[in-house]
N, C-alpha and C positions, 0 to 999 in steps of 0.2 A: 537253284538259280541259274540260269542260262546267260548266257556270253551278252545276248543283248540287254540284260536287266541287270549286269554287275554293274555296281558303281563303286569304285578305288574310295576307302572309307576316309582318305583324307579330302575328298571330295563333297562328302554330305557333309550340309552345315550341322553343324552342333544345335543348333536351337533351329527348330521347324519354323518357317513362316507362319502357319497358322497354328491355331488350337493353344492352349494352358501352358504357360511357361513353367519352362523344367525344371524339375525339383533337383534331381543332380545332375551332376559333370561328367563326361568322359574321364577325365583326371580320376574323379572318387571312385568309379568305377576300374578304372586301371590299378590305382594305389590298391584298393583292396584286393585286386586279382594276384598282385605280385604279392603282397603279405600272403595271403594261403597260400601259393606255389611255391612261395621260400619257406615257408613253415612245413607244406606238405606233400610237394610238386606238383607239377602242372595237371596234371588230369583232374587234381581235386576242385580247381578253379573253377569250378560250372557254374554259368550263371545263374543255376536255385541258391548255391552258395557264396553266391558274390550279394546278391538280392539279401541276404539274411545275414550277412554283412554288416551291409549299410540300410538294412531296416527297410527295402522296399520288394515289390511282389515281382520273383521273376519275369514272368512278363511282359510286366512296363520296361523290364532291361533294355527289350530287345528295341523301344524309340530310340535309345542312347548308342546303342553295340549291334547292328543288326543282325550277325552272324559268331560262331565260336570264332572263324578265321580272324576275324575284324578283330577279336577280343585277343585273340594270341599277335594279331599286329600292332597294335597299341601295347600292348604287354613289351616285344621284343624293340619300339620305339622308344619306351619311355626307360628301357635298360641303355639303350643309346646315350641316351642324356646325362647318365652316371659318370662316361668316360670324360675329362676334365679335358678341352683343347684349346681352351681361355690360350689368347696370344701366338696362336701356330697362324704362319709361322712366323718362328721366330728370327730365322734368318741363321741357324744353326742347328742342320736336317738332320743330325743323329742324334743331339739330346731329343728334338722333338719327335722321331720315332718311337724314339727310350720310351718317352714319357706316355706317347698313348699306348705304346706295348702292356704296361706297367700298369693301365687304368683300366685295358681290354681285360686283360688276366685278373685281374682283380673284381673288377664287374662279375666273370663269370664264375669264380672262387664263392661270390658272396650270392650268385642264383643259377647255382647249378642245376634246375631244370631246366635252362637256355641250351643244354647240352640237346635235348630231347624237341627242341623246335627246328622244323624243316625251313629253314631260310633259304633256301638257292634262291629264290623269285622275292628280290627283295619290293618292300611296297612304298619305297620312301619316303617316309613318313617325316616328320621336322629335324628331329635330330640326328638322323640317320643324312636328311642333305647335309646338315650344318658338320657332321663326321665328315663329309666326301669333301665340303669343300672347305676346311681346315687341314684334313689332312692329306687330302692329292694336291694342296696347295704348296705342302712342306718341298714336293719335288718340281713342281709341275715347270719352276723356274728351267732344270737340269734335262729333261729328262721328253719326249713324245708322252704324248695322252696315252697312248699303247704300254708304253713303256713304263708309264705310272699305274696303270692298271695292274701288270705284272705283277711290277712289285710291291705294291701294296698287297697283294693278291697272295704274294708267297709269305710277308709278315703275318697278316689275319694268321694265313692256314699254320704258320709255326704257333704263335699263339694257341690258337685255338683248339690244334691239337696236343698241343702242351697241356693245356687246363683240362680237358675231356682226360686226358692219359690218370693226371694229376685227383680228378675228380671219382674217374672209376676207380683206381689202385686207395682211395680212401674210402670208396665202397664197400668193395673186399673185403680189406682191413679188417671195417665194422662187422661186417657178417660174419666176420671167423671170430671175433673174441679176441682176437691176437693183436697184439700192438705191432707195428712196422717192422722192428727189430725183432720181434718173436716168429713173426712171418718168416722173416729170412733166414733166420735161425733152423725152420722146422726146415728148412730145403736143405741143410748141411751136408746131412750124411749121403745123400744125393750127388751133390755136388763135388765134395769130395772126391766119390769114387770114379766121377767121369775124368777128374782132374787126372787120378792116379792111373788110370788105363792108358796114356799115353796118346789118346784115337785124335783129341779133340786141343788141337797145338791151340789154334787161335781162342776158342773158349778158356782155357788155359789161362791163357797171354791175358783175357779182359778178369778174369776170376784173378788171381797176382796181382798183375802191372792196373789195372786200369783206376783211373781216381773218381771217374764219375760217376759210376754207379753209389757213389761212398756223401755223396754230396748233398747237401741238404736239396729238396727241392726249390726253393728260391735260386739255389747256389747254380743248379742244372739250369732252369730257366735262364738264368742271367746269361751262362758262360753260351748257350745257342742261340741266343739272344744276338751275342756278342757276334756270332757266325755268319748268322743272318744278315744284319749290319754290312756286316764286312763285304758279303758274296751284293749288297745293292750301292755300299760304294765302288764296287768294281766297274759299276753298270755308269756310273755318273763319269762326265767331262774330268780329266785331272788332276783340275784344279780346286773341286771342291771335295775332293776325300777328305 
């Protein structure tokens, strides 16, 4: 498809002006794509597989979806909608970051093939504005449109790379056969011995002293959570820390 025959899928109408009214929805088509990608991840999502599904012949998909891209847009749109920002804002910017911190990480806990979609170029699709303008709305009161961009910018990416860290390291996990504690376990005598060589002070220092490698992950999440927080009330007026 070439630059001059794209058309931004939130742009074509859902039902064609002409010809046989649609037997399904963009919705039943989306809903199904995300059940097999959460069951099997995303590559399994094809639409021969999405068509047999919902009982109809791949090809008539493509009236409804007219491209894979379109189907992986609608897919990472309608993960959009999971995150809950009812009431933002509320007029109290650090529960309300909490809170869609809290539903971001959670969203991708529960469809970790979103790890595996190239989103830099987003397609703003409904609930992706209705995210931007509930949640740049949280600061926009305090803060330049730049400056809200920032920071928002630095939340997502702590997120985001929390749940991807969080999402691979239960990968692994699975593939060894080993539970979490058996994993760390098997590193001991390892670890140990670099301990007792004396070379490695500040390795040392986090293997002894440190409490956060020891912390549940909810518990790590929270507490840089908490960090984050902190480094974008610095960024705000005074008076609203």
């Amino acid at each position: 498809m070439t630059d001059a025959e794209y058309v931004n899928i939130w742009m074509r109408p859902e039902r064609p002006a002409r010809g046989p009214k649609p037997i399904y929805s963009r919705a039943q088509i989306t809903e199904a794509a995300v059940r097999i990608a959460d069951a099997e991840g995303l590559e399994a999502a094809t639409m021969r597989r999405i068509a047999a599904e919902i009982g109809a012949g791949a090809m008539s998909l493509y009236r409804y979806v007219p491209s894979r891209d379109n189907l992986v847009e609608l897919m990472a749109d309608r993960l959009m909608g999971e995150i809950d920002v009812t009431g933002m804002p509320s007029g109290d910017w650090r529960a309300d970051l909490t809170r869609y911190a809290d539903g971001l990480r959670a969203m991708w806990l529960r469809h970790p093939w979103i790890a595996t979609v190239q989103r830099s170029l987003p397609s703003f699709g409904p609930n992706q504005l209705l995210l931007i303008e509930r949640l740049m709305g949280v600061l926009d009161a305090f803060v330049s449109i730049d400056e809200n961009l920032g920071l928002v910018a630095m939340l997502n990416s702590y997120v985001e790379s929390s749940a991807r860290e969080e999402i691979s390291s239960a990968r692994e996990v699975r593939r060894s056969g080993l539970s979490e504690s058996e994993w760390m376990a098997r590193s001991y005598p390892y670890v140990d011995r670099l301990v007792k060589s004396g070379e490695y002070p500040i390795f040392t220092k986090i293997v002894m002293e440190a409490r956060q490698p020891h912390l549940s992950r909810e518990d790590q999440f929270r507490y840089g959570l908490q960090r984050v927080l902190d480094c974008i009330a610095a960024a705000l007026p005074a008076e609203h820390h």
